[in-house]
C-alpha positions in Angstrom: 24.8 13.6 69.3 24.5 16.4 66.8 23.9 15.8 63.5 25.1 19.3 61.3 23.6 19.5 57.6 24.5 23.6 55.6 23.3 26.1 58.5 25.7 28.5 60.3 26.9 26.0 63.1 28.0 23.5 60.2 29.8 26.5 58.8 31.4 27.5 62.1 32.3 24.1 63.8 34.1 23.7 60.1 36.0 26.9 59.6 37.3 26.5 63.6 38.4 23.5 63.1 40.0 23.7 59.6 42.2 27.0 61.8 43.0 24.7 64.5 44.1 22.1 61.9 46.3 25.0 59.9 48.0 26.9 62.8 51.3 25.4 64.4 51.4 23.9 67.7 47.5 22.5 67.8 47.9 19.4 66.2 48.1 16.2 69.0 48.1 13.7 66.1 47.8 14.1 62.4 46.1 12.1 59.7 47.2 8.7 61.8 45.2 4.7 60.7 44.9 3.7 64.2 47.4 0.9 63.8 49.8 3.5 63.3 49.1 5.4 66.3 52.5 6.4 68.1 52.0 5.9 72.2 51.5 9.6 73.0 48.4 9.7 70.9 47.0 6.7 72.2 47.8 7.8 75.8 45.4 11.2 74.5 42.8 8.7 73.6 42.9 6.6 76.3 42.0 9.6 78.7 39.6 10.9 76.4 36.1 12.0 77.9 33.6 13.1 75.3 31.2 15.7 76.0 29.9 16.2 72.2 29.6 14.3 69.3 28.8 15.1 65.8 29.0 13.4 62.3 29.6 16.2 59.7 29.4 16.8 55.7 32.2 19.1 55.0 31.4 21.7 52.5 35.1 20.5 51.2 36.4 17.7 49.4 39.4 17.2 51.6 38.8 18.1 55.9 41.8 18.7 57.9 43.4 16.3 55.7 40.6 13.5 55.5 38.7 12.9 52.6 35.5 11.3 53.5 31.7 12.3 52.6 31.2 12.0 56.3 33.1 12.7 59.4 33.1 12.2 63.1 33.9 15.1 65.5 34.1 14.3 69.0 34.4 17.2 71.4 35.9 16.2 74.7 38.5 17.1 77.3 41.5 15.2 78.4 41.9 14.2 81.9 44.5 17.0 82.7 43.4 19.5 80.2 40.9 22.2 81.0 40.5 23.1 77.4 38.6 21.3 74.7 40.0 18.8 72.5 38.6 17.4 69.2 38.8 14.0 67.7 38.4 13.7 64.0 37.6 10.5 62.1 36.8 9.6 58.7 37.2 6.5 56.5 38.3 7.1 52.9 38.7 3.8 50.6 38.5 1.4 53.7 41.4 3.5 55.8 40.3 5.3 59.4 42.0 8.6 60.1 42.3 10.1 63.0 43.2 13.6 63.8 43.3 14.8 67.1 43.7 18.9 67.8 43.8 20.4 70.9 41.4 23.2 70.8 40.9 26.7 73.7 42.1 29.5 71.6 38.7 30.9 71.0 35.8 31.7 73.6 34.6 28.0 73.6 32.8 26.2 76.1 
């Protein structure tokens, strides 16, 4: 598990994710309480493998639509995908988010 506090990874893993979040097409779920889930998203969580996790301070208020102090960033891959995907959770006022984005646009690994 990483833990990021203000260095340049913070910085990165923040600004690629807040693009990911922004730009059309990348977005599996958005901004969901997991009671609310529709099926397709929980199918994408069901089949979830993480690889990566890391619980983040956003330099922000508001990240990819969760305000929280804290989030969770799970980096993973989905059982038929061969690029990255992200999970992102936070907990504002007693309510879970979830947003899941499908990432592979940049030179990850």
């Amino acid at each position: 598990m990483t833990n990021y506090k203000m260095d340049d990874q913070h910085e990165y893993l923040e600004s690629y994710l807040s693009i990911l979040y922004k730009t059309p097409g990348y977005k599996v779920c958005d901004n969901e309480f997991p009671g609310d889930l529709p099926y397709s998203s929980l199918d994408w969580l069901a089949h979830f493998n993480a690889i990566d996790v890391t619980i983040m301070t956003p330099l922000n208020e508001w990240f990819c639509g969760i305000k929280d102090n804290d989030v969770v960033i799970e980096k993973g891959y989905w059982h038929t995908q061969t690029h990255p995907m992200y999970i992102i959770t936070g907990n504002h006022k007693g309510h879970r988010n979830i947003i899941i984005l499908k990432g592979g646009w940049m030179n990850e690994n």
